[in-house]
Each structure stands twice: as C-alpha cells, then as structure tokens.
N, CA and C atoms as an extended XYZ file, in Angstrom:
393
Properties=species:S:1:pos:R:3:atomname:S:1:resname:S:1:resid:I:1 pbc="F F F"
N       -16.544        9.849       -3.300 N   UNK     1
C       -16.353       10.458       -2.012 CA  UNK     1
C       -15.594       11.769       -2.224 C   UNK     1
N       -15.964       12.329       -1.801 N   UNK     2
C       -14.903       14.085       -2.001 CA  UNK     2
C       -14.329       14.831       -0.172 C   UNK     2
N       -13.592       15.392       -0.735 N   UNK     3
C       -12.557       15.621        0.286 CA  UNK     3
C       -12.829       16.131        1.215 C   UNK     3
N       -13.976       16.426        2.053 N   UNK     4
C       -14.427       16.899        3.061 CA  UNK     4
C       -15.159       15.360        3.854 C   UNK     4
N       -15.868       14.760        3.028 N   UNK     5
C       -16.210       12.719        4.033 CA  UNK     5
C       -14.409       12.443        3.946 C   UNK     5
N       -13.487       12.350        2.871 N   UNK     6
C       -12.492       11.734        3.202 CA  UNK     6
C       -11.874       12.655        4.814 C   UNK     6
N       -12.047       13.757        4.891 N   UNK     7
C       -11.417       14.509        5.791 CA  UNK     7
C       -12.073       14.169        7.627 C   UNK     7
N       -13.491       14.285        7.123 N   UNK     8
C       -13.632       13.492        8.428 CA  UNK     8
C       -13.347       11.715        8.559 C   UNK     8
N       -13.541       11.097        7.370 N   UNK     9
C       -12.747        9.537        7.776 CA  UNK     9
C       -11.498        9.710        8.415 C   UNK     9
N       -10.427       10.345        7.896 N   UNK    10
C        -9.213        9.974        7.821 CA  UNK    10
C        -9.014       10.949        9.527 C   UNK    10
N        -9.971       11.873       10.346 N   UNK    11
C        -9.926       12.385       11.654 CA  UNK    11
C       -10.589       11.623       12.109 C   UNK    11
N       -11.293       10.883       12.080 N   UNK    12
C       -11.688        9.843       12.786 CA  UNK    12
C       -11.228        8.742       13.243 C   UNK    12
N       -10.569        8.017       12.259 N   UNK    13
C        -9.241        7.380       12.059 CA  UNK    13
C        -8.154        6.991       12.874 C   UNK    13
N        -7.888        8.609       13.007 N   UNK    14
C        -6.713        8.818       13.850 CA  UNK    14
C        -7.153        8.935       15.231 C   UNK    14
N        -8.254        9.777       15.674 N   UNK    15
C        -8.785        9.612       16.634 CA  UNK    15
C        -8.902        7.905       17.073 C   UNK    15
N        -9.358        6.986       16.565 N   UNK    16
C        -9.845        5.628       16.747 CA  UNK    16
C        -8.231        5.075       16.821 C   UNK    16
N        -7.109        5.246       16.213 N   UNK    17
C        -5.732        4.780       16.314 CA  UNK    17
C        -5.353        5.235       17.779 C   UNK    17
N        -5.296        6.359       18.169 N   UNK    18
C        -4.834        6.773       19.273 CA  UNK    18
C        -5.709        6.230       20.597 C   UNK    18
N        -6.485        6.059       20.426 N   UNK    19
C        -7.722        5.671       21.675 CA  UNK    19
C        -7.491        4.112       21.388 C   UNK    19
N        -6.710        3.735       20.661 N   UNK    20
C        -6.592        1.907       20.577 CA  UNK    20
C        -5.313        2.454       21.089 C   UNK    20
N        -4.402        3.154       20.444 N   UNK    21
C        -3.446        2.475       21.037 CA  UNK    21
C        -2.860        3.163       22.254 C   UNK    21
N        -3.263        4.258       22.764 N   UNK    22
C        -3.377        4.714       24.379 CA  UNK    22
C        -3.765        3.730       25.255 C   UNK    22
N        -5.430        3.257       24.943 N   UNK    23
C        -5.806        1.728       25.987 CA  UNK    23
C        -4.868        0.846       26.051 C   UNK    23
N        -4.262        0.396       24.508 N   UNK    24
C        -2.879       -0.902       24.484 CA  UNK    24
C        -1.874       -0.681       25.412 C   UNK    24
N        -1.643        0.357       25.389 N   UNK    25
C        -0.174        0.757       26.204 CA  UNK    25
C        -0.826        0.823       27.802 C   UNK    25
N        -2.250        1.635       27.996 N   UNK    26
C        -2.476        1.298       29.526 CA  UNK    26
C        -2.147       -0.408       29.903 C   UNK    26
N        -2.881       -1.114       28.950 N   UNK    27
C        -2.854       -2.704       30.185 CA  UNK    27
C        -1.276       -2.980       29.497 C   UNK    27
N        -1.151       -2.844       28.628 N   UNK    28
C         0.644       -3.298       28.541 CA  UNK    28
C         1.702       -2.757       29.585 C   UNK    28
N         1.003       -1.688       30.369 N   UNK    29
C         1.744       -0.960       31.036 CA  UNK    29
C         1.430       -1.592       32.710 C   UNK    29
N         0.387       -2.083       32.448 N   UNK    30
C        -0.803       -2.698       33.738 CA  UNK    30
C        -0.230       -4.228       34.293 C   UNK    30
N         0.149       -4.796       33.099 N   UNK    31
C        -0.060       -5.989       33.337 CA  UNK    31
C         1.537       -6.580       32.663 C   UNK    31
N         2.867       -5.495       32.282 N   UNK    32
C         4.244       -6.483       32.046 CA  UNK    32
C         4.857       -6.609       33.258 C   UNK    32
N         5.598       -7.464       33.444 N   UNK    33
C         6.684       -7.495       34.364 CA  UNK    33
C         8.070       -6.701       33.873 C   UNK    33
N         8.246       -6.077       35.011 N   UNK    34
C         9.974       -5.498       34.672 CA  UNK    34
C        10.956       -6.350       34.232 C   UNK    34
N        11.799       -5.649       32.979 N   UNK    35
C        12.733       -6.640       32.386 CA  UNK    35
C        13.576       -7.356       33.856 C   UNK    35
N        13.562       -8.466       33.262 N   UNK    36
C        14.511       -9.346       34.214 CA  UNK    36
C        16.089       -8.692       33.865 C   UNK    36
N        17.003       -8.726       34.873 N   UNK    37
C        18.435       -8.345       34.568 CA  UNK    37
C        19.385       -9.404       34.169 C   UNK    37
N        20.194       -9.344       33.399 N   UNK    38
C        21.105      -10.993       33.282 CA  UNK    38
C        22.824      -10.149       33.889 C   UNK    38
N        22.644      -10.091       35.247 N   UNK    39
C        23.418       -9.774       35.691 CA  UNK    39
C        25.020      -10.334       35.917 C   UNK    39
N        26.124       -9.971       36.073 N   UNK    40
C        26.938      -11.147       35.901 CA  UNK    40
C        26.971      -11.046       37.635 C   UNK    40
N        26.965       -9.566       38.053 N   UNK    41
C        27.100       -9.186       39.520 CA  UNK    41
C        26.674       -7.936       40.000 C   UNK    41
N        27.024       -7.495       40.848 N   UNK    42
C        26.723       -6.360       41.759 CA  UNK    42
C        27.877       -5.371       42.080 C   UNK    42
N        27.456       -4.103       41.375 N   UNK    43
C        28.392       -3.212       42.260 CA  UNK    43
C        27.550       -2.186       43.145 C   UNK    43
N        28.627       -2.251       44.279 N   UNK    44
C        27.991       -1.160       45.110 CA  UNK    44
C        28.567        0.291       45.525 C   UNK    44
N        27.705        1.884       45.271 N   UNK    45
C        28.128        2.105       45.061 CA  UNK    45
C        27.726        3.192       46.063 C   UNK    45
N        28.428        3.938       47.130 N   UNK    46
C        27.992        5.026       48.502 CA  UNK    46
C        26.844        3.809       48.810 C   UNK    46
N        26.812        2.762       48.624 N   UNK    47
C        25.668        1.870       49.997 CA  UNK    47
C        24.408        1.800       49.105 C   UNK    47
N        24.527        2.049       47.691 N   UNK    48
C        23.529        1.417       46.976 CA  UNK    48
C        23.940        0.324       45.389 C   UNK    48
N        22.984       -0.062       45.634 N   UNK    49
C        23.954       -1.940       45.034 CA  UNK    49
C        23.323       -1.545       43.621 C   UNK    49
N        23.890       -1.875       42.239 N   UNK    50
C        23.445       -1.348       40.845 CA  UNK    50
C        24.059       -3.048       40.742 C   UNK    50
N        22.918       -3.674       39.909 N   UNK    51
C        23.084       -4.917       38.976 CA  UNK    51
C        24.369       -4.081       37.660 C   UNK    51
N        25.417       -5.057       37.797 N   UNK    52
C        25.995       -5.446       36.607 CA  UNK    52
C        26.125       -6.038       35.497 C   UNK    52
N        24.921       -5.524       34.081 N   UNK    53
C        24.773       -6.264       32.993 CA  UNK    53
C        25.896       -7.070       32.538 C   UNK    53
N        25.549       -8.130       31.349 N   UNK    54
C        26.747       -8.698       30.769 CA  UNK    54
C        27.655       -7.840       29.735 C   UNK    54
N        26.831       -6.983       29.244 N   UNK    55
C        27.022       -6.228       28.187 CA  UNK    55
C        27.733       -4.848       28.763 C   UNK    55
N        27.697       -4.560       30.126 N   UNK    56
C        28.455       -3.286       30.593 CA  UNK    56
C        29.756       -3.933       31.103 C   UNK    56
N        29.746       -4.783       31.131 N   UNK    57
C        31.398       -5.118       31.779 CA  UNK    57
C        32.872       -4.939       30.953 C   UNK    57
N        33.587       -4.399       31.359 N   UNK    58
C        34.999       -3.945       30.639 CA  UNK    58
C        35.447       -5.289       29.883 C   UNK    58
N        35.386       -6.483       30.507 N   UNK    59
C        35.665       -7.542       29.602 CA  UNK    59
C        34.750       -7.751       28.185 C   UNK    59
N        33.589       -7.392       28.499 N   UNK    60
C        32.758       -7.613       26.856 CA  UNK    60
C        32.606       -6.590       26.378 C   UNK    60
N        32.918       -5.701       26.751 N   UNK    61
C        33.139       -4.204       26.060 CA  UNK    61
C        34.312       -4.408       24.483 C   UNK    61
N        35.494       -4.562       25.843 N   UNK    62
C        37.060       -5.033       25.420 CA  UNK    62
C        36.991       -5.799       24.062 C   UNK    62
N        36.233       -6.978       24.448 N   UNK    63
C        36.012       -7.878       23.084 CA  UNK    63
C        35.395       -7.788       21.988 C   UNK    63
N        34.174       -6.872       22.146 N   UNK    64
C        33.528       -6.491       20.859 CA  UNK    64
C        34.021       -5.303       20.114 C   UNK    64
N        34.609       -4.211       20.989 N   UNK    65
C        35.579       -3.847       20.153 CA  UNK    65
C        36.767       -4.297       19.781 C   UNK    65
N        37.619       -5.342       20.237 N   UNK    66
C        38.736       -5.754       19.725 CA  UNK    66
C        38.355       -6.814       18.301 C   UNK    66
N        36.753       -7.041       18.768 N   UNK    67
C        36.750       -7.751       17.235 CA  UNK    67
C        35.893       -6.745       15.914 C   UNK    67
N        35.245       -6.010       16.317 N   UNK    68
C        34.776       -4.429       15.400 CA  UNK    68
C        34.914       -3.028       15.478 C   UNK    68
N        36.042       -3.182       16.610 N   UNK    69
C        36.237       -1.606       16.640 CA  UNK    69
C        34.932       -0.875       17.157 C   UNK    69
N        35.538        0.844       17.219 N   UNK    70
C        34.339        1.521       17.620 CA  UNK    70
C        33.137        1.121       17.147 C   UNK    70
N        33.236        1.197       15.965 N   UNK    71
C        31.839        1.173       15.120 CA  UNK    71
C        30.918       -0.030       15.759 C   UNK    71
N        31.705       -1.245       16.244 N   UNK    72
C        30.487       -2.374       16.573 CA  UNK    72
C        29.913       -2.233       18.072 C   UNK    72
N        30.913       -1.886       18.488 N   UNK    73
C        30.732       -1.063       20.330 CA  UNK    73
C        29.179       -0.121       20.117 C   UNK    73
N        29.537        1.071       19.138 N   UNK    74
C        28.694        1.630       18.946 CA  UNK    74
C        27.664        1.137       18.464 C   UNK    74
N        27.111       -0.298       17.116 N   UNK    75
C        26.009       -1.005       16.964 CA  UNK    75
C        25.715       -1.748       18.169 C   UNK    75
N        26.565       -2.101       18.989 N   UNK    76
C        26.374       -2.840       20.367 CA  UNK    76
C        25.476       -2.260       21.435 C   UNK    76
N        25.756       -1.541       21.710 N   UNK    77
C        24.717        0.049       22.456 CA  UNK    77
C        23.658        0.020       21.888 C   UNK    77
N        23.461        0.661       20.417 N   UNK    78
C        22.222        0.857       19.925 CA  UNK    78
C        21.159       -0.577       19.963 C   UNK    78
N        21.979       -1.385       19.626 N   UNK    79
C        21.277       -2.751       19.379 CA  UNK    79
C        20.894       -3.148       20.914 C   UNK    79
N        21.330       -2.980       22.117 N   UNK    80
C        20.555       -2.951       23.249 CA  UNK    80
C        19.864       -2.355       23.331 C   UNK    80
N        19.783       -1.117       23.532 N   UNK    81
C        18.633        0.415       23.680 CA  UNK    81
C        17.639       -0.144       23.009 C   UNK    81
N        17.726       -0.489       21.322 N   UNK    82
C        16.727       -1.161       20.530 CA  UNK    82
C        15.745       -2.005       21.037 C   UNK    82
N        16.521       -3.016       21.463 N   UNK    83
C        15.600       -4.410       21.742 CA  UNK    83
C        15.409       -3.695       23.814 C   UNK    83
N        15.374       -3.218       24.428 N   UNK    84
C        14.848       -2.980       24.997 CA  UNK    84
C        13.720       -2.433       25.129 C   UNK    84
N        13.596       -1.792       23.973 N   UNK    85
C        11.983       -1.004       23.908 CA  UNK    85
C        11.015       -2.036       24.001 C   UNK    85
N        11.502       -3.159       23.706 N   UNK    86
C        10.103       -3.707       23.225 CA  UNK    86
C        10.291       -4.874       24.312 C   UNK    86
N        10.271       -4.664       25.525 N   UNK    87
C        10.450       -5.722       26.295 CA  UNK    87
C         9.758       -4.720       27.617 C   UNK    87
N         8.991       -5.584       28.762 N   UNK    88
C         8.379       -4.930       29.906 CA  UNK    88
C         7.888       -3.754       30.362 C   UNK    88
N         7.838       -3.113       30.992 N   UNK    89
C         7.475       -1.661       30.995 CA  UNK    89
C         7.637       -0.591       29.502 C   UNK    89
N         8.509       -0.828       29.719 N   UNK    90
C         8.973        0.097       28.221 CA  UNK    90
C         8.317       -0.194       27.403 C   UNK    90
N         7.868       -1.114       26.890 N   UNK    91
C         6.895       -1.635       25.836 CA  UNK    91
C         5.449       -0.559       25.520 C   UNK    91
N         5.408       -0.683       26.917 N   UNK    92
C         4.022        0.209       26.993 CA  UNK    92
C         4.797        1.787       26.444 C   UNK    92
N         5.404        2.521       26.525 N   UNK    93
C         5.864        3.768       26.430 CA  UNK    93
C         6.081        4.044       24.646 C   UNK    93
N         6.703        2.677       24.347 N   UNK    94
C         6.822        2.603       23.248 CA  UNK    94
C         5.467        2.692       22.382 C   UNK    94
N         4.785        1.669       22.500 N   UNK    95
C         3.705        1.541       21.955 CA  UNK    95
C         2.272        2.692       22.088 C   UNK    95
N         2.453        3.362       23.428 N   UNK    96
C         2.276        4.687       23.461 CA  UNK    96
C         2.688        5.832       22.494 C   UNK    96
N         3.787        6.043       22.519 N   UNK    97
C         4.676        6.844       21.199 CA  UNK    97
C         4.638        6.539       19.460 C   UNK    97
N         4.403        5.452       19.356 N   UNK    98
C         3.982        5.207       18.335 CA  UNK    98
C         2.507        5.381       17.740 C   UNK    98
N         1.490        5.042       18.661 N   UNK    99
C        -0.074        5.441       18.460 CA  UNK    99
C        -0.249        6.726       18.361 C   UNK    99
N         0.463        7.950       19.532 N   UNK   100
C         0.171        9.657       19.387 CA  UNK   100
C         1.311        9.340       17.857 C   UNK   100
N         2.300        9.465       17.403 N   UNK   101
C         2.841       10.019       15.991 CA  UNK   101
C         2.399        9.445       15.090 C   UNK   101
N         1.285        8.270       14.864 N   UNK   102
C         0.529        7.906       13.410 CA  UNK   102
C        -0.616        8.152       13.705 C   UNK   102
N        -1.161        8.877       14.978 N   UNK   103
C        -2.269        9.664       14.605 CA  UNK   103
C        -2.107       10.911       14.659 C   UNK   103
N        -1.013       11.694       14.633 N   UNK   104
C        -0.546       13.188       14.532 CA  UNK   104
C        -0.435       13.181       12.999 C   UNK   104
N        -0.026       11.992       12.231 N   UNK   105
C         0.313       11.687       11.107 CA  UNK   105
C        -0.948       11.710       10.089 C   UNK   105
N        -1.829       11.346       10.535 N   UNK   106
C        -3.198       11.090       10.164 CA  UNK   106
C        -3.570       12.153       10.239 C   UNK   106
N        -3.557       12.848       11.064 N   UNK   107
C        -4.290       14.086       10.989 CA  UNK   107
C        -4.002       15.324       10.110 C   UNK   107
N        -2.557       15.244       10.344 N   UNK   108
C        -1.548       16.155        9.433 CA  UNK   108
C        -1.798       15.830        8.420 C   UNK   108
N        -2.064       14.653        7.492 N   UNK   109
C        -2.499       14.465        5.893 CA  UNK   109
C        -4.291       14.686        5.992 C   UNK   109
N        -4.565       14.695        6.609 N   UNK   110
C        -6.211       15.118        6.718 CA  UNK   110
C        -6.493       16.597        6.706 C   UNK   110
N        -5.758       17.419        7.341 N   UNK   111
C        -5.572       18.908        7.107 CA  UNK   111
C        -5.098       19.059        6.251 C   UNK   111
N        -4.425       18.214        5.356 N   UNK   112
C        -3.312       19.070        3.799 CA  UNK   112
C        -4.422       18.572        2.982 C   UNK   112
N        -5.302       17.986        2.407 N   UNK   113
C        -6.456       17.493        1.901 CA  UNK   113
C        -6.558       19.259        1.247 C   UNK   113
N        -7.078       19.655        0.117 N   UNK   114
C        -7.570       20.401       -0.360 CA  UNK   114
C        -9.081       20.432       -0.456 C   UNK   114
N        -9.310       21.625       -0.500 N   UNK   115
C       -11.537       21.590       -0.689 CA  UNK   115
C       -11.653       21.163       -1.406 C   UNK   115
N       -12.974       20.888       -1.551 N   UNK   116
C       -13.465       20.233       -2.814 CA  UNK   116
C       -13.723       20.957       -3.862 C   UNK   116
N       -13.024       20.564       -5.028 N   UNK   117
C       -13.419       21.609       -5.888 CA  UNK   117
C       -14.599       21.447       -6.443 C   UNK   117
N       -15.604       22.816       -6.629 N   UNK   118
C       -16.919       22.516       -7.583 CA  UNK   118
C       -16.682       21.817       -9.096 C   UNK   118
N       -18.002       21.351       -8.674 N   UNK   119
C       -18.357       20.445       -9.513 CA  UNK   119
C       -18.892       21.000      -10.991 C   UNK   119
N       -19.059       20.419      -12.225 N   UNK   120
C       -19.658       21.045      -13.385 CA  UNK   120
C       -21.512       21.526      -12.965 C   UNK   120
N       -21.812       20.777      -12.378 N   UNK   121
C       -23.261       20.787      -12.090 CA  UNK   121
C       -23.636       22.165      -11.227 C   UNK   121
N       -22.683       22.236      -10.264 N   UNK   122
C       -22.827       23.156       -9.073 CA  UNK   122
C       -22.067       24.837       -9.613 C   UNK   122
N       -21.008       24.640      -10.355 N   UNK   123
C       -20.690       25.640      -11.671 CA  UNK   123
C       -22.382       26.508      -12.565 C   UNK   123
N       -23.056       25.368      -12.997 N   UNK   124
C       -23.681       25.643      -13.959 CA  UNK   124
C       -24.916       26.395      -12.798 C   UNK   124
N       -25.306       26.303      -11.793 N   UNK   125
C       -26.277       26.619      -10.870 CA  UNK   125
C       -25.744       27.942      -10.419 C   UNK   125
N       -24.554       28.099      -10.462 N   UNK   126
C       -23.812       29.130       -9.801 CA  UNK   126
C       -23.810       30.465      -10.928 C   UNK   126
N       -23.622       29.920      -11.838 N   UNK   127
C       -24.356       31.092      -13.361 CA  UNK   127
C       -25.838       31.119      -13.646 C   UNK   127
N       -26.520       30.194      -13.312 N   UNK   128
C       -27.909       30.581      -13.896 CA  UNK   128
C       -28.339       31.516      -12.407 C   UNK   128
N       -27.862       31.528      -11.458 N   UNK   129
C       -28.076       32.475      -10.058 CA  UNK   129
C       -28.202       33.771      -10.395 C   UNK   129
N       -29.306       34.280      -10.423 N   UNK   130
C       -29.582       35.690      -10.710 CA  UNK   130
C       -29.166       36.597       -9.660 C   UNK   130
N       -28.215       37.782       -9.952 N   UNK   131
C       -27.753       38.820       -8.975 CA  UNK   131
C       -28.531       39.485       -8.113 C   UNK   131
C-alpha cells in the first residue's frame, strides 16, 4: 500500500470516527437523564433555591482538608469535575469532544504522511523518456 491509499484510509477513518461519534453523543444526549443531586439541602438565594451538594458544604470541605490539606481539597474538586463528565447530559458533550479531537488527530497524521516516493521501475521509465 503506498502513502497516498494509506492517506485516503486514514481520512476516511476519521471522517467515519467523527460521524460515529457525533450520532453517539446525539442519542446520549437524547435519551440521559440529568444527574440526580445528593443534596444535603437547599439554599436560597434573592428567591431562587440552589441544591446543596454533600461535597460543597463547609463541614466536608473542613474535613478533607483537615485530613490532606490543600492538596486533597484540591484532588477533591478535580475528582468531582472528573467523574461528572461521564454521567447524564454531560456525557454526551464529552463523548462529543472526544470523537472531533481523534478525528482532528487522524487527520493531522494523514496530512504529515509524505508522497510516495518513486519507485525503481517508474525511475527507470522516467530515463528511457525521450526529451
């Protein structure tokens, strides 16, 4: 195979990754339910009511840093944000974002592909070619 069939496989490819995973993310997006909240309570705030996670409250704040300091507060955050992606709505956004950058990815190594270099055969045709 030489680098012009690999060049259209590997755009095709990506084309076929992104069109799978654009459709995935439509019905994932169609058909999750919104994350449920594990609220402990309600604050309200000018007359509009915001669920109170377990994880935002000054008491479990308090404790995960009193037992890791900033640093685990700070894995504490990330490690929510994290596992939220991949739960209800968001799922779809995610899985969206991931299909466009491994077929931007695909494509980008499909354009760095070099020509094909001639061949000995196609060399030797290229000298017996009378001027």
């Amino acid at each position: 195979m030489n680098n012009s069939e690999l060049k259209l496989r590997l755009r095709r490819s990506g084309l076929i990754v992104l069109l799978a995973g654009l459709c995935a993310a439509m019905l994932i997006y169609e058909f999750a339910e919104d994350i449920p909240d594990d609220s402990l309570g309600y604050v309200i705030v000018n007359g509009t009511v915001y669920p109170l996670a377990t994880r935002d409250s000054k008491k479990y704040r308090r404790e995960v840093e009193r037992f890791g300091g900033k640093a685990a507060l700070l894995f504490d955050d990330f490690n929510g944000w994290f596992a939220q992606l991949w739960q209800g709505k968001t799922l779809a956004k995610t899985v969206a974002s991931i299909s466009i950058l491994l077929s931007l990815g695909i494509y980008l190594f499909a354009n760095s592909l070099r020509p094909d270099a001639p061949s000995d055969s196609q060399n030797a045709r290229e000298r017996e070619k009378p001027d």
